[in-house]
TORFILO-539041 format. One record per residue (C-alpha): residue number from 1; x, y, z. Coordinates in steps of 0.5 Angstrom, whole numbers, padded with zeros to 4 digits, always signed. Example, Ala and Ser with C-alpha at 12.3 -4.5 7.8 and 13.67 -1.06 7.14 Angstrom:
// residues 2
KOLNU   pos      px      py      pz
KOLNU     1   +0025   -0009   +0016
KOLNU     2   +0027   -0002   +0014
//
This chain:
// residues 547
KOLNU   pos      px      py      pz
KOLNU     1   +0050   +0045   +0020
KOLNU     2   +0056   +0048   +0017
KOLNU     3   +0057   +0054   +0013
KOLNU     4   +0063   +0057   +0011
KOLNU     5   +0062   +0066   +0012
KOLNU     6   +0061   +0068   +0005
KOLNU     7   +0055   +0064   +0004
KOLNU     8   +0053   +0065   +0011
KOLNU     9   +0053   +0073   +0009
KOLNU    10   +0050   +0072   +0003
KOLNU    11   +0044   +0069   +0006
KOLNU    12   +0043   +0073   +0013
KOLNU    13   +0043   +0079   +0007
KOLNU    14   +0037   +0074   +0003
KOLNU    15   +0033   +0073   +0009
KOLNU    16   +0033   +0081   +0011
KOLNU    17   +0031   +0083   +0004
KOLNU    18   +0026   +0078   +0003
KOLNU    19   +0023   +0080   +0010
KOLNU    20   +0023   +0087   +0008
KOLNU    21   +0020   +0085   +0002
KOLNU    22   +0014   +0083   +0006
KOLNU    23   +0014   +0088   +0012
KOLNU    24   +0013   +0093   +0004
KOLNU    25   +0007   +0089   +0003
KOLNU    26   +0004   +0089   +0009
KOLNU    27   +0004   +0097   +0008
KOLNU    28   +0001   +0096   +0001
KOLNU    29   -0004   +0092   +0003
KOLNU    30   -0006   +0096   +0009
KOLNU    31   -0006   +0102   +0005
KOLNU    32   -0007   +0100   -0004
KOLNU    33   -0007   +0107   -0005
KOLNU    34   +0000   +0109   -0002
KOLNU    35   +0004   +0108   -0008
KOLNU    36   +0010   +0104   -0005
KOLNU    37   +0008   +0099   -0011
KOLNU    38   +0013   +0102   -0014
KOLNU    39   +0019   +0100   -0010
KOLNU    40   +0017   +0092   -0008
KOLNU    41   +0017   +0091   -0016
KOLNU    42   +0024   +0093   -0017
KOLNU    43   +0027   +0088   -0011
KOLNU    44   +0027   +0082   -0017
KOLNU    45   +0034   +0083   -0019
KOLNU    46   +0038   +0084   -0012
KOLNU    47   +0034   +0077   -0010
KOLNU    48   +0036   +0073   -0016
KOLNU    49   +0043   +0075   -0015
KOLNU    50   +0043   +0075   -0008
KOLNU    51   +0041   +0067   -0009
KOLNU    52   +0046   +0066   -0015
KOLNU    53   +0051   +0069   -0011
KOLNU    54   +0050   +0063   -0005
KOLNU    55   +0049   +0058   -0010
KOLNU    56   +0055   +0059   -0014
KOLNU    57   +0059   +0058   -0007
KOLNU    58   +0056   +0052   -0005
KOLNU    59   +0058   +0049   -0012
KOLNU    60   +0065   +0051   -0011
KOLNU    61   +0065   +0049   -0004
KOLNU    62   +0061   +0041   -0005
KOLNU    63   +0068   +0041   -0010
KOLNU    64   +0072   +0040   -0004
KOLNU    65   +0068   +0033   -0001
KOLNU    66   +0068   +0026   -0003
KOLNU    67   +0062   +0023   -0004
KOLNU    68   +0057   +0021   +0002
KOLNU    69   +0060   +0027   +0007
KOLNU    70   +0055   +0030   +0011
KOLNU    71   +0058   +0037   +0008
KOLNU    72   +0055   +0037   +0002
KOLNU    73   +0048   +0036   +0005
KOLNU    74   +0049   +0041   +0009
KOLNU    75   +0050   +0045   +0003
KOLNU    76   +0046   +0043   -0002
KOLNU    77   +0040   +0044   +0003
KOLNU    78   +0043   +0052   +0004
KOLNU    79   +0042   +0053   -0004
KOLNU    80   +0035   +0050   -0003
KOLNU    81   +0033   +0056   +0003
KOLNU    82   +0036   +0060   -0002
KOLNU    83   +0031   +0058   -0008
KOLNU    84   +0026   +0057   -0004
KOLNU    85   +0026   +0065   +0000
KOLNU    86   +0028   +0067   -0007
KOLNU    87   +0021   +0064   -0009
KOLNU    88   +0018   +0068   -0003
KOLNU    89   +0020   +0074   -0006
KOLNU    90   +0018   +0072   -0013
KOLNU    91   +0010   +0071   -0010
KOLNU    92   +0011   +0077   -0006
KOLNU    93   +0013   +0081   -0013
KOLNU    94   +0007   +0078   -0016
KOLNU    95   +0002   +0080   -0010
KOLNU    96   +0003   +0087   -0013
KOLNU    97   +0002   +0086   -0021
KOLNU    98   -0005   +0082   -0019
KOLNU    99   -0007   +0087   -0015
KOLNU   100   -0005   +0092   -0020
KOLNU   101   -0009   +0089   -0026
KOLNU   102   -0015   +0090   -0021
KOLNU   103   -0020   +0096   -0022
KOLNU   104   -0023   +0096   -0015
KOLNU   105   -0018   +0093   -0010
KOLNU   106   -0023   +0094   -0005
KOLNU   107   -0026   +0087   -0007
KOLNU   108   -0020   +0083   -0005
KOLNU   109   -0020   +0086   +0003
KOLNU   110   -0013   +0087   +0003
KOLNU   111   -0012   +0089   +0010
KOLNU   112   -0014   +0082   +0012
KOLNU   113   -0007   +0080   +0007
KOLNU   114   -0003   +0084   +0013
KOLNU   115   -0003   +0080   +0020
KOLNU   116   -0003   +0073   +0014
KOLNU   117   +0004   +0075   +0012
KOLNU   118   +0006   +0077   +0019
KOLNU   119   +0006   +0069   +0019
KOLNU   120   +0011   +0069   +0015
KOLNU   121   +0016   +0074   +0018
KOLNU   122   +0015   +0071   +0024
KOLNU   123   +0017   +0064   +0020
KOLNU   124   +0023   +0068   +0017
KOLNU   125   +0025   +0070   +0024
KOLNU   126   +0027   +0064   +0026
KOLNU   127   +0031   +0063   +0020
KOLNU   128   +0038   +0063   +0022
KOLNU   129   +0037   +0061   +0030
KOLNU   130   +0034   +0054   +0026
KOLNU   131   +0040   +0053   +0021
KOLNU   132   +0045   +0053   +0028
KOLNU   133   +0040   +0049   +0032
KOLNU   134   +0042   +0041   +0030
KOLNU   135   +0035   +0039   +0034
KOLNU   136   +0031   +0041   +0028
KOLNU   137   +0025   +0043   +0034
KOLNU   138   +0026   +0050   +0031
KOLNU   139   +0026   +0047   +0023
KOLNU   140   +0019   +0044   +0025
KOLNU   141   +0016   +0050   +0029
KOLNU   142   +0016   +0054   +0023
KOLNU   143   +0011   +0048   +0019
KOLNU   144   +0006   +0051   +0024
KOLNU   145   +0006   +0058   +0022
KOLNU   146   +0005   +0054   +0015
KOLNU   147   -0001   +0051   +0017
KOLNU   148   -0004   +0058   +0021
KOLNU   149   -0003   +0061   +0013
KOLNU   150   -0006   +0056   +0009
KOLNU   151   -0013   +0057   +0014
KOLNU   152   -0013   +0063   +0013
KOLNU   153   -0012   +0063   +0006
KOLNU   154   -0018   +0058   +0005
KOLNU   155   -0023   +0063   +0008
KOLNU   156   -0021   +0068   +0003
KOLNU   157   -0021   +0064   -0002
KOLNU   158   -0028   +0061   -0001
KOLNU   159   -0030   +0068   +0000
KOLNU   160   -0028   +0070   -0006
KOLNU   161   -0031   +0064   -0010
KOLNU   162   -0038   +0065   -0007
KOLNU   163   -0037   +0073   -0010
KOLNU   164   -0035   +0069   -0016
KOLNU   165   -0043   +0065   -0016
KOLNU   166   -0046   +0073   -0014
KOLNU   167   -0043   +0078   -0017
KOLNU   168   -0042   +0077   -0025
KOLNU   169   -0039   +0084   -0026
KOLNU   170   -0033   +0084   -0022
KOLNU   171   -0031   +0076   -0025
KOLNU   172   -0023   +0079   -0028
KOLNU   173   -0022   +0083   -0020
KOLNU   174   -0024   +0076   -0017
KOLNU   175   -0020   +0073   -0021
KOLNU   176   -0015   +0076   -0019
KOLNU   177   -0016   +0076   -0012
KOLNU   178   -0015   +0069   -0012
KOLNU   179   -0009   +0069   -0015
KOLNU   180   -0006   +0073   -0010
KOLNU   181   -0009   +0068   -0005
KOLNU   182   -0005   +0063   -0008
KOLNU   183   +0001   +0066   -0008
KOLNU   184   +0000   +0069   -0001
KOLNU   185   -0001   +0060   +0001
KOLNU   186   +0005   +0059   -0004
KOLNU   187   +0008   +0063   +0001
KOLNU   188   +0007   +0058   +0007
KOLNU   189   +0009   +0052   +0002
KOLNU   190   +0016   +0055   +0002
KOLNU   191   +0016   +0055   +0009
KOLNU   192   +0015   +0049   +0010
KOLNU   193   +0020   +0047   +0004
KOLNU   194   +0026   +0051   +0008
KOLNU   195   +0023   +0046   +0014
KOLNU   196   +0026   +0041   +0010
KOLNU   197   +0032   +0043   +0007
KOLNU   198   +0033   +0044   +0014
KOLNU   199   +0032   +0038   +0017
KOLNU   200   +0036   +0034   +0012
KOLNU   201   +0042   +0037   +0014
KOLNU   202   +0042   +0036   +0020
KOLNU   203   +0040   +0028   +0019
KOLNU   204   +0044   +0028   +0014
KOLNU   205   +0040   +0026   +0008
KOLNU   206   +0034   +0029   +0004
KOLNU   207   +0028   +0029   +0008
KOLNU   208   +0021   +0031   +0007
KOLNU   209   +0017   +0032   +0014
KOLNU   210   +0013   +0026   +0014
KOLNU   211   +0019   +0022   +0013
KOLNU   212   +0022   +0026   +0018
KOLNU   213   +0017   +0025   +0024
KOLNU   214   +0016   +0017   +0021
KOLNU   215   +0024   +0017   +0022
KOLNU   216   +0024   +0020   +0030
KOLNU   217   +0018   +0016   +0031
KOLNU   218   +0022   +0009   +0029
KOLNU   219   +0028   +0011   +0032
KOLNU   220   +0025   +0013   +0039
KOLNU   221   +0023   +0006   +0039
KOLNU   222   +0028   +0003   +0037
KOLNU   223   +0032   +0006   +0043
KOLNU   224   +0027   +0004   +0047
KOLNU   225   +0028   -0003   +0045
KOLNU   226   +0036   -0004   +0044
KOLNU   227   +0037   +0001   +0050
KOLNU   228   +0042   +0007   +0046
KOLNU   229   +0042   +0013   +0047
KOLNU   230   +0044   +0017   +0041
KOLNU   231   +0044   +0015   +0034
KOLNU   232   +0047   +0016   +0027
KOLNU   233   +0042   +0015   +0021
KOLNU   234   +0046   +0013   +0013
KOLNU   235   +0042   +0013   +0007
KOLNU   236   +0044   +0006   +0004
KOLNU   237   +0040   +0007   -0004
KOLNU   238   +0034   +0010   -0007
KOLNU   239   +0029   +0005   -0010
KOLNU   240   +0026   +0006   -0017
KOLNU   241   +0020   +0006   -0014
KOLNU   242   +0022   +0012   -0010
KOLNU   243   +0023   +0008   -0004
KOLNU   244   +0028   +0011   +0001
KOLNU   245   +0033   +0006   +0005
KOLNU   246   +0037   +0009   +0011
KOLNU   247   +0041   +0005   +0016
KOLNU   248   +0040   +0006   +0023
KOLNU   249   +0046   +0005   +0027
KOLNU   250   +0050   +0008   +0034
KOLNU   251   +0053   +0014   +0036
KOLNU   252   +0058   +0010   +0037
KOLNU   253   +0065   +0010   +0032
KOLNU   254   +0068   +0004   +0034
KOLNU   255   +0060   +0001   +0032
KOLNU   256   +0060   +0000   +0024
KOLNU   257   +0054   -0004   +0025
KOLNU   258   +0046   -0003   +0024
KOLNU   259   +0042   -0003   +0029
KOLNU   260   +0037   -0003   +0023
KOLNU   261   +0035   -0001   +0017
KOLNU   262   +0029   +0005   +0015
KOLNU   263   +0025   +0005   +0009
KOLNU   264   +0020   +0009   +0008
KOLNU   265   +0015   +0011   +0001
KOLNU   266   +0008   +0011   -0002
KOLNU   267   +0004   +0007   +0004
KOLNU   268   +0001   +0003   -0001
KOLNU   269   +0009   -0001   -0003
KOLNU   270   +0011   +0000   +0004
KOLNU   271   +0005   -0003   +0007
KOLNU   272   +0006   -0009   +0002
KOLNU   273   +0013   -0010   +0004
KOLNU   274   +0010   -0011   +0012
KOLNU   275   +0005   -0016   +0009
KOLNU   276   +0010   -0019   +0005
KOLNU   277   +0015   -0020   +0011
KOLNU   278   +0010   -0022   +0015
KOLNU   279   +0008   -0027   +0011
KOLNU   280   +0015   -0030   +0011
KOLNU   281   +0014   -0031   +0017
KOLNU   282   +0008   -0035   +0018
KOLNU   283   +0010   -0039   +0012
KOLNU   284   +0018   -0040   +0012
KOLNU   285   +0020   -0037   +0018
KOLNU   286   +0027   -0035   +0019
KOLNU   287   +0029   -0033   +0011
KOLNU   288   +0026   -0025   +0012
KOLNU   289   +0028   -0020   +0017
KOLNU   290   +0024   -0018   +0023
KOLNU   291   +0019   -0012   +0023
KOLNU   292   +0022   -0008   +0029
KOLNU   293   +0017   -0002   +0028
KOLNU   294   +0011   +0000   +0023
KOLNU   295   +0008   +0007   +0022
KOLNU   296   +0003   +0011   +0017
KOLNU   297   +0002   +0018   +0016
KOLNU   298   -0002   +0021   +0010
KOLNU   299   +0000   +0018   +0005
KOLNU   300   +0006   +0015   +0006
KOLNU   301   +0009   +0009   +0011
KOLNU   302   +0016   +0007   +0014
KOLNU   303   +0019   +0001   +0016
KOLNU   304   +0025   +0000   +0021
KOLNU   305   +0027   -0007   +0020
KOLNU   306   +0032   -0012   +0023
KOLNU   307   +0038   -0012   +0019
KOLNU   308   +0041   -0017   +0016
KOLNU   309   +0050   -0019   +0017
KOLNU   310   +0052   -0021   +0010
KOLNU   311   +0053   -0019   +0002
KOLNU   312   +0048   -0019   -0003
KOLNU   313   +0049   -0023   -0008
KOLNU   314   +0050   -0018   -0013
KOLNU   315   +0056   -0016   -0008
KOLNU   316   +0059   -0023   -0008
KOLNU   317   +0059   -0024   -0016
KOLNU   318   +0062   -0018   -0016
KOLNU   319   +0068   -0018   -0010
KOLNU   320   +0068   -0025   -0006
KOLNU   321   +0073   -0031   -0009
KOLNU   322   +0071   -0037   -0012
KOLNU   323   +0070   -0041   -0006
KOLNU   324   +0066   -0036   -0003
KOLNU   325   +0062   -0035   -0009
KOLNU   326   +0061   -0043   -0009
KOLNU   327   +0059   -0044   -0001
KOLNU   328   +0054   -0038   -0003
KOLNU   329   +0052   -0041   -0008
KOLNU   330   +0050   -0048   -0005
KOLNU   331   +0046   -0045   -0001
KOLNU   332   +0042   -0041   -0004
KOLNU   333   +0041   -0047   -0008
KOLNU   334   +0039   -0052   -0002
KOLNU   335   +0035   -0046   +0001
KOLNU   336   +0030   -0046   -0005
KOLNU   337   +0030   -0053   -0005
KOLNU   338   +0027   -0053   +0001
KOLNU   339   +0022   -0047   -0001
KOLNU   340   +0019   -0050   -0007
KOLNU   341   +0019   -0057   -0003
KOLNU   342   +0015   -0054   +0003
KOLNU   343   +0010   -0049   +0001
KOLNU   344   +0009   -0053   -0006
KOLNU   345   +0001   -0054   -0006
KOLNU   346   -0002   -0056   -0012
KOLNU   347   -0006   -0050   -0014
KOLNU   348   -0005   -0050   -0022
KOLNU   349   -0003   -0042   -0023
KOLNU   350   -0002   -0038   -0029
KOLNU   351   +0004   -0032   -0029
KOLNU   352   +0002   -0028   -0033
KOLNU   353   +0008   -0026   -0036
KOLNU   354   +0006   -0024   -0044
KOLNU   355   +0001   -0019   -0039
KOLNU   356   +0006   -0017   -0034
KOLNU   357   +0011   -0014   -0041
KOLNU   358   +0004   -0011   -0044
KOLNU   359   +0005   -0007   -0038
KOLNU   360   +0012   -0006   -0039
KOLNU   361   +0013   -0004   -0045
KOLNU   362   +0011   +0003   -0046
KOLNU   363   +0017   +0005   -0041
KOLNU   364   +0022   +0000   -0046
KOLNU   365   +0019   +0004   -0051
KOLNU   366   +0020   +0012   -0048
KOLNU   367   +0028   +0009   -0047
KOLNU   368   +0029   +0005   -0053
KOLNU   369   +0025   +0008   -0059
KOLNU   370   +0028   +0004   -0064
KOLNU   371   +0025   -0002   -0062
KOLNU   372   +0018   +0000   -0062
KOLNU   373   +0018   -0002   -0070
KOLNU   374   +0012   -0003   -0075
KOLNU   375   +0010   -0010   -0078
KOLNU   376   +0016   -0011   -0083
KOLNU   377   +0019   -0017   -0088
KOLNU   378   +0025   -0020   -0092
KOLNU   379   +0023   -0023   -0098
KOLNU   380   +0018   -0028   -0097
KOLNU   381   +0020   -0028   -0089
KOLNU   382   +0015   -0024   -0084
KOLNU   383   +0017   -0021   -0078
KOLNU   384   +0011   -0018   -0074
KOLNU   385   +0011   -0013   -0069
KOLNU   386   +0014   -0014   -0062
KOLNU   387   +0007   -0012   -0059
KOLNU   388   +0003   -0017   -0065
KOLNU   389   +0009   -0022   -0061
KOLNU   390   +0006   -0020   -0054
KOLNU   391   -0001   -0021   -0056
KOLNU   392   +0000   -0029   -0058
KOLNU   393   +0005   -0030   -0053
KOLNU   394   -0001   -0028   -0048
KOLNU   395   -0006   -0033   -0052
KOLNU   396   -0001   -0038   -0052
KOLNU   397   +0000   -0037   -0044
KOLNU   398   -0007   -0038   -0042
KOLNU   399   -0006   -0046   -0044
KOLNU   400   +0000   -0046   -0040
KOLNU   401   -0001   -0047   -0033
KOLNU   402   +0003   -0049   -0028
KOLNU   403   +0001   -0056   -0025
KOLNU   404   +0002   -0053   -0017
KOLNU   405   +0004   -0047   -0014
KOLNU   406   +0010   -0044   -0009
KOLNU   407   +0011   -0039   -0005
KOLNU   408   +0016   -0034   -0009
KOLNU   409   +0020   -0028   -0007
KOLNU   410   +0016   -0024   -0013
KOLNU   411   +0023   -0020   -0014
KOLNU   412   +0028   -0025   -0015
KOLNU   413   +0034   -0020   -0016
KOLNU   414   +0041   -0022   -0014
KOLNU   415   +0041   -0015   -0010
KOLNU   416   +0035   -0018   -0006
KOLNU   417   +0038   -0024   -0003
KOLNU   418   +0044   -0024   +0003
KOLNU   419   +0049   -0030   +0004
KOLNU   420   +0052   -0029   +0011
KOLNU   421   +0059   -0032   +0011
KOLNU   422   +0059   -0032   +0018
KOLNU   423   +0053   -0036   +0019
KOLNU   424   +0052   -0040   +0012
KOLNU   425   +0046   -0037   +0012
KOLNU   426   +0040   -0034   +0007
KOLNU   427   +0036   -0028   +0007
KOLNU   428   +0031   -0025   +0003
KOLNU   429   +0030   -0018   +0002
KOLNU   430   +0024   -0013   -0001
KOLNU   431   +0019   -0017   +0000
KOLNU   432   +0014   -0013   -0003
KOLNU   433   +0011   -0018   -0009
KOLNU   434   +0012   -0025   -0005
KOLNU   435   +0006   -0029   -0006
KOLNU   436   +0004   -0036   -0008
KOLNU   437   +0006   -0037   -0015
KOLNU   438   +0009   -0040   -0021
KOLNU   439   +0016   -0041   -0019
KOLNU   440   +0019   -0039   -0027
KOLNU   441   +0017   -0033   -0025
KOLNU   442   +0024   -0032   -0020
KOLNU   443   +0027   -0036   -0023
KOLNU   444   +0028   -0032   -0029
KOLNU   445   +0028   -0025   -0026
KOLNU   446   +0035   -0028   -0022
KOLNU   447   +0037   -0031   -0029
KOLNU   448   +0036   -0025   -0032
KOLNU   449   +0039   -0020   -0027
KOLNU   450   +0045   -0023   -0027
KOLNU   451   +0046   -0023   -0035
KOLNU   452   +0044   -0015   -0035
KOLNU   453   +0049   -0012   -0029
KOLNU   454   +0054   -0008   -0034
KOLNU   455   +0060   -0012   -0033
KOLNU   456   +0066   -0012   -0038
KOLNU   457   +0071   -0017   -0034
KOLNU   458   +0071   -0023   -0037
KOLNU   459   +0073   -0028   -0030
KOLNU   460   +0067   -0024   -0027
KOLNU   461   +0062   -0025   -0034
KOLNU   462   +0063   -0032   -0034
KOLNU   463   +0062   -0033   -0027
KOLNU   464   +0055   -0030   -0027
KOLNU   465   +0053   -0034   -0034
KOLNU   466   +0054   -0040   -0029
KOLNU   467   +0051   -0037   -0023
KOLNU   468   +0044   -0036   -0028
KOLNU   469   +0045   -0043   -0031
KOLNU   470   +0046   -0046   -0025
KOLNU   471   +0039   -0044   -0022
KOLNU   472   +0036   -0046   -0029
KOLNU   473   +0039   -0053   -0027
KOLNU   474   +0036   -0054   -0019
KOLNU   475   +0029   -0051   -0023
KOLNU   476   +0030   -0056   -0029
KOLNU   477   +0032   -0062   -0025
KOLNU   478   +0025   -0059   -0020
KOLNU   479   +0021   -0059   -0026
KOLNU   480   +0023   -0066   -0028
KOLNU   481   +0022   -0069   -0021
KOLNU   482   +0014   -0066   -0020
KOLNU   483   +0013   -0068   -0027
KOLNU   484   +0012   -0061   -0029
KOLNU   485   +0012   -0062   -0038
KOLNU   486   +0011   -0054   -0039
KOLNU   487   +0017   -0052   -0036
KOLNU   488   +0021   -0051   -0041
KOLNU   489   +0016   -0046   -0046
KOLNU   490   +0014   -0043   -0039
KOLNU   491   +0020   -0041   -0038
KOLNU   492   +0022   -0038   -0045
KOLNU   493   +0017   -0034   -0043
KOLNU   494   +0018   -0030   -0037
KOLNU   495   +0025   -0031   -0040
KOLNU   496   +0023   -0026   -0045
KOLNU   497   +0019   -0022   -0041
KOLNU   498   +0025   -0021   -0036
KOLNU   499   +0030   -0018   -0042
KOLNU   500   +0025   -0014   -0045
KOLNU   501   +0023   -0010   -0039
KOLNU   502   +0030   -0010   -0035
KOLNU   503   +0032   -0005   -0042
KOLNU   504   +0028   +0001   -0039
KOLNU   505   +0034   +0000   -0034
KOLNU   506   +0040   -0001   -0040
KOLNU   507   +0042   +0007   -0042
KOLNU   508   +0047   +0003   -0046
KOLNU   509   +0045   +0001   -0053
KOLNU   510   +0049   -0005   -0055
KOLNU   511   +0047   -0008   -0049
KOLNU   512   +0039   -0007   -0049
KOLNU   513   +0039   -0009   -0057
KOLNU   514   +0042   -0015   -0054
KOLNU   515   +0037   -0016   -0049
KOLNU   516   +0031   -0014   -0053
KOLNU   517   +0033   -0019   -0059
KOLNU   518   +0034   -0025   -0054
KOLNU   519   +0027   -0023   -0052
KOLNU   520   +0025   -0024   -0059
KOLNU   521   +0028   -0030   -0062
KOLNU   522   +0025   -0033   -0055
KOLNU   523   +0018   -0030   -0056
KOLNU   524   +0018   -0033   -0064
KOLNU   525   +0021   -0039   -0062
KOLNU   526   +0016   -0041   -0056
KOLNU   527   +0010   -0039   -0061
KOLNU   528   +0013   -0045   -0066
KOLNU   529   +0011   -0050   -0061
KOLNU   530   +0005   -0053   -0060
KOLNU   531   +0001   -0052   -0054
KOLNU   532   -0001   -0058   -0054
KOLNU   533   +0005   -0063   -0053
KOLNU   534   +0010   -0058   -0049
KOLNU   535   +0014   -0063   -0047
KOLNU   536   +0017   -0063   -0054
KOLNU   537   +0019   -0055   -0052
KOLNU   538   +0027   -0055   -0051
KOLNU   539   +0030   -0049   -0049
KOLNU   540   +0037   -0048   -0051
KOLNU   541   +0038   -0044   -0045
KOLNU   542   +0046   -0043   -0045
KOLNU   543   +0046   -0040   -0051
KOLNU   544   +0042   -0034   -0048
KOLNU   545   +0047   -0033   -0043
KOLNU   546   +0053   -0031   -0048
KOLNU   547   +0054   -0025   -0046
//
């Protein structure tokens, strides 16, 4: 980690005061009544302005790097070590005001507080020698202080409960004792905090110790299995699920190539991802990437994955030519062909697509108030409640099977789906919601994830209107071939589903108002048709994607 002298300076002088703070209060602890209160109390404003003064340099000195440089990193992890000693000072303060409320301080055992918070000058210690160390050993030697602190408060703080249950004449003294507990553990987080901060400077990301040691874990047999000795580690996304995604690749400049691509988050979704893939796999092998590495801690997992050549479909809509585009496309609809064709069982299924916007709509809701309208009417015309349309849609639904099942994606967004130009081939992604399903529900979620990119060239509009139609077209033409009548009414609903849950994601209000009506006219308009005879249901997709 490199930081420039004056924030350097700021924070050597930080680091010494908050240690000074705590040896003060390892004396006022050792002795209540030796009156140092006073001079712990009145350190609150040199800290602040010790930590404004290092933020205030690491803003004016993230102005000078472009996006994505390892230095601002670095600097955002020195303003998080500063807040965090700041925060250390601020419990220290206010261990005083407790034991201050306190009538018998006695009750709080306060000589037992004094080798606690040698923990934390020991931590504090390692301070600066863990910043210069880009091992990160030091940074994680810290945690262990951490975890002798949060034993030792645990002791005193079920001490003073079962005071609590004993004694009812001194409940306001005990209640204050265990704040001072708190704050002495909150102390320890603290610690574990700057852990981190320091960690994610030397990655160069933003790491917890749990995705740190799942990083190095995943790492360490990936160099086992491609035989490289060191490597680089590059935040490619965050999900909005909170996943994180890193690409892992060698030391080497003249290597631009990953070697394979780290996601990690809740062990839940990750562990979805795993069996997702997995499934694949046994079902349609070579469309998902390989599993190189698995591994859980707590509650959260990671995944070091194959990495696959090639550009997404959104990067393709986006950058390729014509031709690219086209080739790409063919593919894509060859693949699926083949997909539906081989995994088909005729296993009837219902999507659930009224279901799965009832449990969308609340986040539409948060974001775009303005669509959540009461029951109205014009004249003698009735218009009812977007959630009155969802409830009959559901009803509406539950008739509407599909004849057969297939293997789907289950998020079938042209951001998770990779064309490799070099090898004509086609590979899915993020594979957390891959099962066997209705195949209307990729369909539309493809459609519709074209229609709401927020593009305004109109080449680039045009190309992702046909890019939707055309997979409406190889799905149309699939349903027509395994005589599947309700394809049409299925589809206005997971189409109306799809536009109006992808407006959580839409800031821009033209654009969600767009997408939401289009959700609502297909709602009344597959409402007006008779479940009975679905195949008199035509759907006029083309005017939907109108940009």
């Amino acid at each position: 980690m490199e930081i420039p002298s004056s924030i350097a300076s700021n924070l050597h002088f930080l680091q010494v005061e908050i240690d000074s703070l705590v040896e003060k209060l390892q004396v006022f602890f050792g002795d209540v009544g030796k009156g140092n209160a006073k001079d712990i109390l009145s350190r609150e404003g040199y800290i602040q302005n010790l930590k404004q003064r290092i933020h205030n340099s690491c803003l004016q000195h993230l102005t000078q790097f472009e996006p994505g440089h390892p230095q601002i990193t670095a600097l955002r992890s020195i303003e998080e070590i500063a807040s965090q000693l700041e925060d250390i000072g601020t419990l220290a303060i206010g261990c005083v005001s407790h034991v201050e409320r306190m009538s018998a301080p006695e009750v709080l055992r306060p000589t037992l507080y004094v080798p606690m918070l040698q923990h934390i000058r020991d931590a504090l210690e390692m301070l600066e020698p863990a910043i210069s160390d880009n091992k990160s050993r030091r940074a994680l030697r810290i945690t262990r202080f951490e975890g002798r602190l949060e034993q030792d408060c645990n002791k005193l703080k079920k001490r003073y409960i079962q005071a609590l249950k004993n004694n009812k004449k001194q409940t306001e003294d005990l209640a204050q004792a265990l704040f001072v507990s708190q704050s002495v553990a909150s102390m320890g987080d603290a610690l574990v905090n700057i852990s981190e901060a320091i960690i994610s400077a030397n990655v160069g990301q933003t790491v917890s110790l749990e995705r740190y040691r799942s990083l190095q874990s995943s790492v360490e047999k990936l160099q086992r299995q491609q035989k490289v000795d060191d490597v680089k580690i590059e935040t490619i996304a965050e999900t909005r699920s909170g996943s994180a995604i890193a690409g892992v690749s060698s030391g080497k400049e003249t290597d631009q190539s990953y070697l394979g691509i780290f996601k990690d988050g809740e062990k839940k979704k990750v562990k979805e991802e795993r069996e997702g893939v997995k499934s694949w796999h046994d079902i349609y092998p070579g469309l998902a990437p390989r599993i190189l590495s698995y591994d859980k801690r707590g509650q959260s997992a990671a995944l070091l994955i194959e990495h696959l050549p090639g550009l997404t479909f959104e990067k393709l809509a986006l950058q390729a030519d014509d031709n690219l585009f086209a080739q790409a496309h063919d593919r894509l609809v060859e693949t699926l062909n083949k997909v539906w064709r081989e995994t088909l069982i005729k296993e009837p299924v219902t999507a659930d697509f009224g279901g799965q916007l009832k449990r969308r709509i609340d986040p539409v809701y948060k974001i775009h108030p303005e669509f959540n309208r009461a029951p109205s009417r014009i004249n003698a015309l009735r218009l009812p409640a977007f959630d009155t349309l969802i409830e009959q849609a559901t009803e509406l639904e539950a008739k509407l099977a599909a004849p057969f099942s297939v293997y789907i994606h289950g998020d079938f967004n042209i951001d998770n789906i990779i064309y490799d130009p070099a090898s004509q081939k086609i590979n899915f992604i993020d594979l957390h919601r891959s099962r066997y399903m209705d195949y209307v529900q990729d369909v539309s979620v493809f459609m519709v994830s074209n229609y709401r990119l927020q593009i305004l060239d109109t080449p680039v509009r045009r190309r992702l209107m046909q890019s939707a139609l055309r997979i409406h077209e190889t799905a149309s033409a699939f349903a027509r071939e395994q005589d599947d009548t309700s394809f049409d009414l299925r589809m206005a609903l997971a189409l109306a589903r799809s536009f109006a849950s992808s407006t959580r994601f839409i800031l821009d209000k033209a654009h969600a108002k767009g997408m939401f009506f289009r959700a609502r006219y297909l709602l009344e308009q597959a409402l007006a048709a008779n479940p009975q005879k679905p195949e008199k249901f035509t759907l006029t997709v083309r005017e939907m994607f109108i940009a």
